[in-house]
N, CA, C and O atoms as a Tinker XYZ file with bonds, in Angstrom:
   364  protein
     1  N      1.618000  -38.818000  -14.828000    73     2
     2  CA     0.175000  -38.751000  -14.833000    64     1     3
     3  C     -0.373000  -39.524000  -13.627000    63     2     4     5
     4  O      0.338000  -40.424000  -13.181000    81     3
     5  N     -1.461000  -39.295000  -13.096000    73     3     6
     6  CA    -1.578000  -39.547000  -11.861000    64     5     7
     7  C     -2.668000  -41.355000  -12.078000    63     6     8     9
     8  O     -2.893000  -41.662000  -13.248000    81     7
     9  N     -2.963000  -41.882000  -11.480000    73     7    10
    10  CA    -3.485000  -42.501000  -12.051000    64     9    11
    11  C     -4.399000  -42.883000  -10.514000    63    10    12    13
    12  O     -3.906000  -42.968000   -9.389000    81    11
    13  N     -6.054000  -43.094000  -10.959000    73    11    14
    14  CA    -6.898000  -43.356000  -10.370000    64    13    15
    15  C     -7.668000  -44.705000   -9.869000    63    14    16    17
    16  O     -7.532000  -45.734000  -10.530000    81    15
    17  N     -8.404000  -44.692000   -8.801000    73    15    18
    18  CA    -8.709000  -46.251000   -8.605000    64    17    19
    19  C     -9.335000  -45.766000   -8.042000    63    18    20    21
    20  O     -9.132000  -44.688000   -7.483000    81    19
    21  N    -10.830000  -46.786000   -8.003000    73    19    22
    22  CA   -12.033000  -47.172000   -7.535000    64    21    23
    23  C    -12.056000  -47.699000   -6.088000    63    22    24    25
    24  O    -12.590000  -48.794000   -5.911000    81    23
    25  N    -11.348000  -46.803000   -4.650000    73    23    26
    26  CA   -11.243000  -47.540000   -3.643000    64    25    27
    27  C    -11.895000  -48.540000   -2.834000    63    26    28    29
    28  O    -13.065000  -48.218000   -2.630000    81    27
    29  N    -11.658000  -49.344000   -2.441000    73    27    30
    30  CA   -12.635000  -50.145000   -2.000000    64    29    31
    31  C    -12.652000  -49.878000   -0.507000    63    30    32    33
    32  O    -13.512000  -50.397000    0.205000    81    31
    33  N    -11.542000  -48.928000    0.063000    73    31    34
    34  CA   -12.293000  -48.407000    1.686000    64    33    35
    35  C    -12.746000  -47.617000    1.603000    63    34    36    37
    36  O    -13.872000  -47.537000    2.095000    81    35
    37  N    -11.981000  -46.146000    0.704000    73    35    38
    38  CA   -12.465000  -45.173000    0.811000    64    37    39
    39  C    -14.575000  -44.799000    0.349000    63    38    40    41
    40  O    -15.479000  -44.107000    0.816000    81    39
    41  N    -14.382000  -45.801000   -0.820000    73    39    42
    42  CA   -15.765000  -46.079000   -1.479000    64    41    43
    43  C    -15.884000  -45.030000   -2.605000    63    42    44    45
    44  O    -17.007000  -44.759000   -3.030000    81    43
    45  N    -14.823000  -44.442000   -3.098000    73    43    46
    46  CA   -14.793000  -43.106000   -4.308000    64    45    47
    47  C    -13.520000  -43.439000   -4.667000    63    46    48    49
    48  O    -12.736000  -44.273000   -4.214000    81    47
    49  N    -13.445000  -42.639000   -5.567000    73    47    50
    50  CA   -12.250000  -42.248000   -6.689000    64    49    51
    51  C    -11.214000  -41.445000   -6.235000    63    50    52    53
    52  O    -11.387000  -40.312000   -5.783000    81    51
    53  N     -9.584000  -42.291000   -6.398000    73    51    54
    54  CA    -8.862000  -41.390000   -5.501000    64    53    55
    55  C     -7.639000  -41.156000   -6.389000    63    54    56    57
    56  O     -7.703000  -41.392000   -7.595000    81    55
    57  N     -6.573000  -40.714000   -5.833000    73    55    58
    58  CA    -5.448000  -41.286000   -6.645000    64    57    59
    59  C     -4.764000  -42.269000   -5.783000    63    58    60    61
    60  O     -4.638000  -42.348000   -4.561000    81    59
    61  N     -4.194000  -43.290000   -7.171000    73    59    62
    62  CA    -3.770000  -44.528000   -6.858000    64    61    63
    63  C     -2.849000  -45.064000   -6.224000    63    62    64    65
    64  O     -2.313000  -44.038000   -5.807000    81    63
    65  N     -2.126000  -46.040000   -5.747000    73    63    66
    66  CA    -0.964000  -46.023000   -5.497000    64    65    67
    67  C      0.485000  -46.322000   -6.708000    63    66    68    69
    68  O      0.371000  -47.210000   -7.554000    81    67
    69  N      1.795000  -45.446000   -6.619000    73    67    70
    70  CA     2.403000  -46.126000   -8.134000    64    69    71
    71  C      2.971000  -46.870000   -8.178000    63    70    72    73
    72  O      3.927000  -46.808000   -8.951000    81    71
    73  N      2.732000  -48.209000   -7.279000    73    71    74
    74  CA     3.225000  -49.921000   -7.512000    64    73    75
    75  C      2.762000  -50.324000   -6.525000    63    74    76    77
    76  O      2.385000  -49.611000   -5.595000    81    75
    77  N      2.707000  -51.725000   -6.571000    73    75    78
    78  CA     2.349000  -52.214000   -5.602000    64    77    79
    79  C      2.929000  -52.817000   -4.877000    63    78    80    81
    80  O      3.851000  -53.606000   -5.082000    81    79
    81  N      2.073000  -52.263000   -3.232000    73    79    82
    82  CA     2.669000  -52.301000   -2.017000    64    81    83
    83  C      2.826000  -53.675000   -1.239000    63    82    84    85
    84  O      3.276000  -53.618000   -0.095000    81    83
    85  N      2.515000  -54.800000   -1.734000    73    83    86
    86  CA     2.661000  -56.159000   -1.367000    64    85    87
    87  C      3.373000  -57.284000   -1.965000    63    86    88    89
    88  O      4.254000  -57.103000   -1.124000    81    87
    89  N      3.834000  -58.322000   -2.666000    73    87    90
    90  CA     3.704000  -59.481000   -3.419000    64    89    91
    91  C      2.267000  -59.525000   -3.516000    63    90    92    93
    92  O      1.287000  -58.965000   -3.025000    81    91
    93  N      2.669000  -60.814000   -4.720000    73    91    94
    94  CA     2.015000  -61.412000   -5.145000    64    93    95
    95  C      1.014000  -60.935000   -5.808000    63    94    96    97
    96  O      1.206000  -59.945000   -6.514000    81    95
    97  N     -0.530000  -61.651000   -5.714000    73    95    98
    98  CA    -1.613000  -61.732000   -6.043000    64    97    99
    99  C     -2.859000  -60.412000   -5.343000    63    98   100   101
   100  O     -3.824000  -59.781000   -5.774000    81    99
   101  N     -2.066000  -60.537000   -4.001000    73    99   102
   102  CA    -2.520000  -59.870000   -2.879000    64   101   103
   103  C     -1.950000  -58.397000   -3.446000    63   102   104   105
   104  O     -2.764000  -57.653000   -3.993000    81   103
   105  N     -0.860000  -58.070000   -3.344000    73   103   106
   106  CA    -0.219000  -56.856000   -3.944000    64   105   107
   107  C     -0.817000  -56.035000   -5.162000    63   106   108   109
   108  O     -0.869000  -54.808000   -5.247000    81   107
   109  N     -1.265000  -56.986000   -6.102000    73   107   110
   110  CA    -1.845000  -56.510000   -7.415000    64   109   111
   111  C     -3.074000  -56.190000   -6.757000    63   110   112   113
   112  O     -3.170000  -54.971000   -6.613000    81   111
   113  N     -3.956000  -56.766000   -6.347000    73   111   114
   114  CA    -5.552000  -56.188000   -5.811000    64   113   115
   115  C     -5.528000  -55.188000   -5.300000    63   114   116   117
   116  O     -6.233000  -54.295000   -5.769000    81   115
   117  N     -4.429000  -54.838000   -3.731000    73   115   118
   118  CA    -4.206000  -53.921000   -3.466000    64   117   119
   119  C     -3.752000  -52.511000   -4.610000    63   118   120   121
   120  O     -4.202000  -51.388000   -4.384000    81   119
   121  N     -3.098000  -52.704000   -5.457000    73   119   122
   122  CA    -2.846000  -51.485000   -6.801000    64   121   123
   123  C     -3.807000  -50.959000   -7.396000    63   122   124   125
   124  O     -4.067000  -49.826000   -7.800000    81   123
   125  N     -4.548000  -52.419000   -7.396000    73   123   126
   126  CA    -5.617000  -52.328000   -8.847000    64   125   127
   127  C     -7.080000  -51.327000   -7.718000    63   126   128   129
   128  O     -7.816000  -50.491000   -8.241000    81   127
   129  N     -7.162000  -51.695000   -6.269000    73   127   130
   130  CA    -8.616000  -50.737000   -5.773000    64   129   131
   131  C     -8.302000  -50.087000   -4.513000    63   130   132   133
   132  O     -9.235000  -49.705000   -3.805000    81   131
   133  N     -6.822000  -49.877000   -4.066000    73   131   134
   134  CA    -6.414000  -49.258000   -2.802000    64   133   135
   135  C     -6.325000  -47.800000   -3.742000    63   134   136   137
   136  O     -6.335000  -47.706000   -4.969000    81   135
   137  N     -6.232000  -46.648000   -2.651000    73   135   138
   138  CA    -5.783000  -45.567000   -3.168000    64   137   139
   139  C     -4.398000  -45.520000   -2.072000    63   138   140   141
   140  O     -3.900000  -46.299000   -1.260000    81   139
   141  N     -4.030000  -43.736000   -2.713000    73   139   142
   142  CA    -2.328000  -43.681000   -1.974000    64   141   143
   143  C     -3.043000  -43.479000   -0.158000    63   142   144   145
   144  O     -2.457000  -43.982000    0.801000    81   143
   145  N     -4.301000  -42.704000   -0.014000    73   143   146
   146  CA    -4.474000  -42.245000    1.534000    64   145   147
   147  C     -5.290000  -43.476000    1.972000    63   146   148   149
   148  O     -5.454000  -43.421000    3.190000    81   147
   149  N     -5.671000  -44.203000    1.607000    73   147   150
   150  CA    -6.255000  -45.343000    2.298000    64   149   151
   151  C     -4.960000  -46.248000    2.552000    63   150   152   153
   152  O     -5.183000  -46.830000    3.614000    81   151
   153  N     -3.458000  -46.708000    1.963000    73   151   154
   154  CA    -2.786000  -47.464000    2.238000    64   153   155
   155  C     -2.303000  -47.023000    3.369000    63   154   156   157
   156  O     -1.975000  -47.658000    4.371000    81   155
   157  N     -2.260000  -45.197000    3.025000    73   155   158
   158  CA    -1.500000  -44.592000    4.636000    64   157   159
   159  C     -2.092000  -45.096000    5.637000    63   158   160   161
   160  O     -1.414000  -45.441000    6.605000    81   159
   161  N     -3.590000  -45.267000    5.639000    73   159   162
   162  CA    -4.144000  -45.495000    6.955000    64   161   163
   163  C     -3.942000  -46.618000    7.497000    63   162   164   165
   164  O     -3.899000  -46.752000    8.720000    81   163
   165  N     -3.776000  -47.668000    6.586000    73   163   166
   166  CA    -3.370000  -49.419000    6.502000    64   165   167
   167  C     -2.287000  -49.121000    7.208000    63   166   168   169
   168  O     -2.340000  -49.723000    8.280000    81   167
   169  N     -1.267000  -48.432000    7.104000    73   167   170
   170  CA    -0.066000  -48.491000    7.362000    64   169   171
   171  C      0.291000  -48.138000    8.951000    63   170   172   173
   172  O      1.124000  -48.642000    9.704000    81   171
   173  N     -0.715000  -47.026000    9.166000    73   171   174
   174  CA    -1.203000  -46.544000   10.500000    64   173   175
   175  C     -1.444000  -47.449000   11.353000    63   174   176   177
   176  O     -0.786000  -47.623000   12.379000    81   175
   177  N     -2.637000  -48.257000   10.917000    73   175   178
   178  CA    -3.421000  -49.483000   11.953000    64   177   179
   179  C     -2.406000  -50.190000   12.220000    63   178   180   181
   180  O     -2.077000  -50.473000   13.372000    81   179
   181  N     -1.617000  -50.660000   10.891000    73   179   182
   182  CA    -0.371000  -51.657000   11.123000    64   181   183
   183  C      0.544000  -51.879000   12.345000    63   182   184   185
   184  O      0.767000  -52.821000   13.106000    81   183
   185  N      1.028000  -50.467000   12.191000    73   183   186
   186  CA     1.598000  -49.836000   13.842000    64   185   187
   187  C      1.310000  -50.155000   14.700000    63   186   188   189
   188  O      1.937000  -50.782000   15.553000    81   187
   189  N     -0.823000  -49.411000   14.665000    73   187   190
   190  CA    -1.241000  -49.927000   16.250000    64   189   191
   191  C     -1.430000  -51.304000   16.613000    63   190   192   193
   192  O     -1.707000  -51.672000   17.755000    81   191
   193  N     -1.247000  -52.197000   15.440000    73   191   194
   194  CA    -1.791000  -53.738000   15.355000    64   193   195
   195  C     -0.674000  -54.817000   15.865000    63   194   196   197
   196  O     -0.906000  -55.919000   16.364000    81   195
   197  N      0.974000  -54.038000   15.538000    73   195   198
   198  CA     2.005000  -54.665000   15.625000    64   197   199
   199  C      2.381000  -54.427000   17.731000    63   198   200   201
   200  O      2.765000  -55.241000   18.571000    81   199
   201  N      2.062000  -53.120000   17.815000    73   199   202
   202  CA     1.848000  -52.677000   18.848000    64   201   203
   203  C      1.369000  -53.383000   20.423000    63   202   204   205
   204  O      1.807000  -54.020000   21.382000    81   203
   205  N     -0.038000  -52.644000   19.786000    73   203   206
   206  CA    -1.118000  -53.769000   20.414000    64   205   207
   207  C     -1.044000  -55.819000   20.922000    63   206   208   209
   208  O     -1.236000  -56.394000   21.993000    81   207
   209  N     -0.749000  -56.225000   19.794000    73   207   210
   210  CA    -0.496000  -57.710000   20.177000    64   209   211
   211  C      0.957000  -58.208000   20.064000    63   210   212   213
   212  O      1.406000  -59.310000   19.750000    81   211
   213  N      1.539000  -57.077000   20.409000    73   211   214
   214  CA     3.229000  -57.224000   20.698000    64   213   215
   215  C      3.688000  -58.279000   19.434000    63   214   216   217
   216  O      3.997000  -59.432000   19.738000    81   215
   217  N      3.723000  -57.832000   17.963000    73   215   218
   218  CA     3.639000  -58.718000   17.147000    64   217   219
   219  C      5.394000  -58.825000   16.380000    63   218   220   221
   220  O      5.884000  -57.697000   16.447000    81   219
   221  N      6.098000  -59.538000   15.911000    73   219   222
   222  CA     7.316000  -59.763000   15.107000    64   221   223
   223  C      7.019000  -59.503000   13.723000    63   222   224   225
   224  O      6.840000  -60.590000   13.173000    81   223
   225  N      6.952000  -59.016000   13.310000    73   223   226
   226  CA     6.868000  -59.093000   11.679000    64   225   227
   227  C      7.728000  -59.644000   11.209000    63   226   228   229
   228  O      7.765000  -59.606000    9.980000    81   227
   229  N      8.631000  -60.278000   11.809000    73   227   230
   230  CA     9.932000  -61.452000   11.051000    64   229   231
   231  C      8.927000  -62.821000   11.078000    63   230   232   233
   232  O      8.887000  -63.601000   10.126000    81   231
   233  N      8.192000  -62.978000   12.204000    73   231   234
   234  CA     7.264000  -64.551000   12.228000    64   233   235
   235  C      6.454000  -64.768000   11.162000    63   234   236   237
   236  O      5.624000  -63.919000   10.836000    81   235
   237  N      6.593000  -65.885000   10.519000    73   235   238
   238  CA     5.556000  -66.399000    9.542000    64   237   239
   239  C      4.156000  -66.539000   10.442000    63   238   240   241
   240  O      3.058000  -66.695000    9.906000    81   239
   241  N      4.275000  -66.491000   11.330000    73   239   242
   242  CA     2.202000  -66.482000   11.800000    64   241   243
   243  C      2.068000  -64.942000   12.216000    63   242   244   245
   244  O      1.011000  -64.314000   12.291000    81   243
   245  N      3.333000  -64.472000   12.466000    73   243   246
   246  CA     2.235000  -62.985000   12.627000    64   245   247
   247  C      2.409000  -62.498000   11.577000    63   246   248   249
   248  O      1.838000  -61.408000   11.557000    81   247
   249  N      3.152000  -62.821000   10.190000    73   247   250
   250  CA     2.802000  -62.325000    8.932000    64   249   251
   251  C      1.467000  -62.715000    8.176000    63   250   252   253
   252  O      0.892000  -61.994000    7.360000    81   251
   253  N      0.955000  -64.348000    8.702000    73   251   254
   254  CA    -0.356000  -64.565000    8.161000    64   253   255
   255  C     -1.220000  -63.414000    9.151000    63   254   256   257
   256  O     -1.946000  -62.593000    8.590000    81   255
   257  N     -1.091000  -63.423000   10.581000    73   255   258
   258  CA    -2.230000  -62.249000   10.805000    64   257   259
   259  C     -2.461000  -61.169000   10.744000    63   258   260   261
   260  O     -3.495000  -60.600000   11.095000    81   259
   261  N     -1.037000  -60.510000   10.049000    73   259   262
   262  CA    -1.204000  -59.645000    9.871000    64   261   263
   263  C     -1.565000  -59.225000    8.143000    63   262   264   265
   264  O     -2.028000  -58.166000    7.719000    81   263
   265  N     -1.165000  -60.475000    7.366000    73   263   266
   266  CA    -2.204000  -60.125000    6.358000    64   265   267
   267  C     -3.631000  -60.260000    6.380000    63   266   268   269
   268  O     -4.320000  -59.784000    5.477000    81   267
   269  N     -4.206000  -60.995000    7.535000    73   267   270
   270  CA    -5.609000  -61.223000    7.486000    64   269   271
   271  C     -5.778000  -59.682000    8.102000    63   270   272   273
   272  O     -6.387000  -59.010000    7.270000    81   271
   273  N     -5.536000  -59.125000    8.948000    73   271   274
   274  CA    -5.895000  -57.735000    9.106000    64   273   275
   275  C     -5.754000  -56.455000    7.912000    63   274   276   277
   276  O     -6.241000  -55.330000    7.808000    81   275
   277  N     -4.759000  -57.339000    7.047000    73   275   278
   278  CA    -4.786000  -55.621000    6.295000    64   277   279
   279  C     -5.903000  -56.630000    5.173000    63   278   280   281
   280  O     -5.582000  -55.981000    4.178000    81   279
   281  N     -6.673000  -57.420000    4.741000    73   279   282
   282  CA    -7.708000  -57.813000    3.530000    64   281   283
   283  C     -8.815000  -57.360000    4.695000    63   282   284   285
   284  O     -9.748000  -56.713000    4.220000    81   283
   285  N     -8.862000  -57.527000    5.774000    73   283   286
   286  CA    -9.981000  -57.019000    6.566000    64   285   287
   287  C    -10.495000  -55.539000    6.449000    63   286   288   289
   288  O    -11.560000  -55.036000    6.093000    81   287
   289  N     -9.174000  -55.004000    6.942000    73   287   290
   290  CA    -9.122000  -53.230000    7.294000    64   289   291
   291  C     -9.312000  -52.804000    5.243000    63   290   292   293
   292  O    -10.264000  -52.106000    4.895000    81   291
   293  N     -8.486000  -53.240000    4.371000    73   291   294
   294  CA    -8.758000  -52.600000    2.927000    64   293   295
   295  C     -9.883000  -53.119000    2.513000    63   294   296   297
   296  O    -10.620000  -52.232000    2.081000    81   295
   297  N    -10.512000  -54.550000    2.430000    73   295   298
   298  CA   -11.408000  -55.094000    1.363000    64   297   299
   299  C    -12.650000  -55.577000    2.151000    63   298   300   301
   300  O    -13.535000  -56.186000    1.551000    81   299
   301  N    -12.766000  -55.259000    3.810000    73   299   302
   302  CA   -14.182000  -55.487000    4.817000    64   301   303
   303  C    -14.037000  -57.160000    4.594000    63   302   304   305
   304  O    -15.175000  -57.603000    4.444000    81   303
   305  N    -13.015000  -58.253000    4.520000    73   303   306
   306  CA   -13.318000  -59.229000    4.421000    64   305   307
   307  C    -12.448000  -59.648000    5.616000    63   306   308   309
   308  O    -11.393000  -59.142000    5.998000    81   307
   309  N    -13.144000  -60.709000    6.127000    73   307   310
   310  CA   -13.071000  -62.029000    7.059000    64   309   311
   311  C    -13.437000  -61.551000    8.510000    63   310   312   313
   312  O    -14.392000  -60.780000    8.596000    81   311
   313  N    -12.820000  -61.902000    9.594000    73   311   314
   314  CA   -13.400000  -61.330000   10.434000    64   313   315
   315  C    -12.425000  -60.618000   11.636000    63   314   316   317
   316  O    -12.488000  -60.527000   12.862000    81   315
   317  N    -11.436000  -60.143000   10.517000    73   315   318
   318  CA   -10.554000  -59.281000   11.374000    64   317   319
   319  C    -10.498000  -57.876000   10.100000    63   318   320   321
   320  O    -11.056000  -57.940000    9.004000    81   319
   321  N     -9.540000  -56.468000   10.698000    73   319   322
   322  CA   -10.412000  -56.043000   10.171000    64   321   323
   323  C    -10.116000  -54.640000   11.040000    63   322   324   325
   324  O     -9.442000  -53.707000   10.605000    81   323
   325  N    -10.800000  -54.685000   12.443000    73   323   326
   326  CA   -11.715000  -54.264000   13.171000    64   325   327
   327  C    -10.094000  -53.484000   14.305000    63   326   328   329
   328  O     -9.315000  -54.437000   14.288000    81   327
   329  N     -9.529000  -52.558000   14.977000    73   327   330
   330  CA    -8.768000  -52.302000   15.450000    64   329   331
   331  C     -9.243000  -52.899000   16.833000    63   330   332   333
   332  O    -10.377000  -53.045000   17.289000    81   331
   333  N     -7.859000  -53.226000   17.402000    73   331   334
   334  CA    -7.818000  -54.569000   18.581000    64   333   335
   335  C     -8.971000  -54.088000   19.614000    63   334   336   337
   336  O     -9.526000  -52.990000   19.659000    81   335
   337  N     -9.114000  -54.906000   20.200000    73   335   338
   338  CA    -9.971000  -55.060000   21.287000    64   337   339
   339  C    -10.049000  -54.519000   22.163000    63   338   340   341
   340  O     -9.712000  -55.481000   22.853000    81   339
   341  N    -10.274000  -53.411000   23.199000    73   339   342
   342  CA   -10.070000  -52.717000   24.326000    64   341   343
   343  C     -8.803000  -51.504000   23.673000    63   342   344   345
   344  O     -7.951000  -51.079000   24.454000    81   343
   345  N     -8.816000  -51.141000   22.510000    73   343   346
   346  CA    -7.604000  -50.410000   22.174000    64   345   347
   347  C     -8.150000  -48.983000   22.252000    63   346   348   349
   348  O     -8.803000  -48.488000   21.333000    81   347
   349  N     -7.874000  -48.385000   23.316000    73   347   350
   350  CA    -8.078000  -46.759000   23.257000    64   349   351
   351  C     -6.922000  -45.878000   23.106000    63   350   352   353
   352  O     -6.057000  -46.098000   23.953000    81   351
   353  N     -6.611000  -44.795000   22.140000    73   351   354
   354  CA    -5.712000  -44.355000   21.534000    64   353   355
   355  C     -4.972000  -43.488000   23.211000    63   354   356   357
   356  O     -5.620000  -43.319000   24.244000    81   355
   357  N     -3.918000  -43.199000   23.046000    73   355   358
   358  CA    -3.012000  -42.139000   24.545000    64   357   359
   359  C     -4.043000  -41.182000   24.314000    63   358   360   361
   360  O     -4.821000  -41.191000   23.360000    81   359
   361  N     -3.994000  -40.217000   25.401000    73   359   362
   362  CA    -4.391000  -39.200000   25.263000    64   361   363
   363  C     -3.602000  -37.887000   24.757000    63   362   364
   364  O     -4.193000  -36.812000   24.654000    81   363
C-alpha cells in the first residue's frame, strides 16, 4: 500500500518514501514530510553540491554541511538551502 505524506517541498500530497533515508531524528522527519520525488531531487542537488565545493562525504565537516544543505533544500530552513553560488548547469 502506498503510503502518503504532506510534503514540505513539494507543498501537496505525494507518495512517501518506504524508510527512512537518514539516521536518526533527522531521518524520521525526513519519512514522516519528504515524498519519494522530492528526495530524488535532494539527491540530485547533492551531486551538484558535492561537485560544486569539491566536497568528501567521508569528512565529518562536509557531512555537517552537507546536512545543513539537505534541512535547507527539504524543510526552507537556515540559510543554506539555495544551489551554490555562480553554479550554471553544462550546456
Amino acid at each position: 500500500m502506498t503510503r502518503i505524506v504532506k510534503c514540505s517541498l513539494l507543498g501537496s500530497e505525494a507518495e512517501g518514501l518506504e524508510k527512512a533515508p537518514y539516521p536518526g531524528e533527522l531521518g524520521q522527519r525526513i519519512y514522516d514530510n519528504v515524498s519519494k520525488d522530492a528526495w530524488q531531487q535532494w539527491l540530485e542537488r547533492l551531486v551538484m553540491i558535492i561537485n560544486e565545493y569539491q566536497l568528501n562525504s567521508a569528512d565529518l565537516g562536509n557531512q555537517l554541511l552537507i546536512e545543513q544543505h539537505l534541512v535547507g533544500f527539504l524543510f526552507q530552513e537556515g540559510e543554506f538551502g539555495q544551489a551554490p553560488s555562480g553554479f550554471s548547469p553544462a550546456p
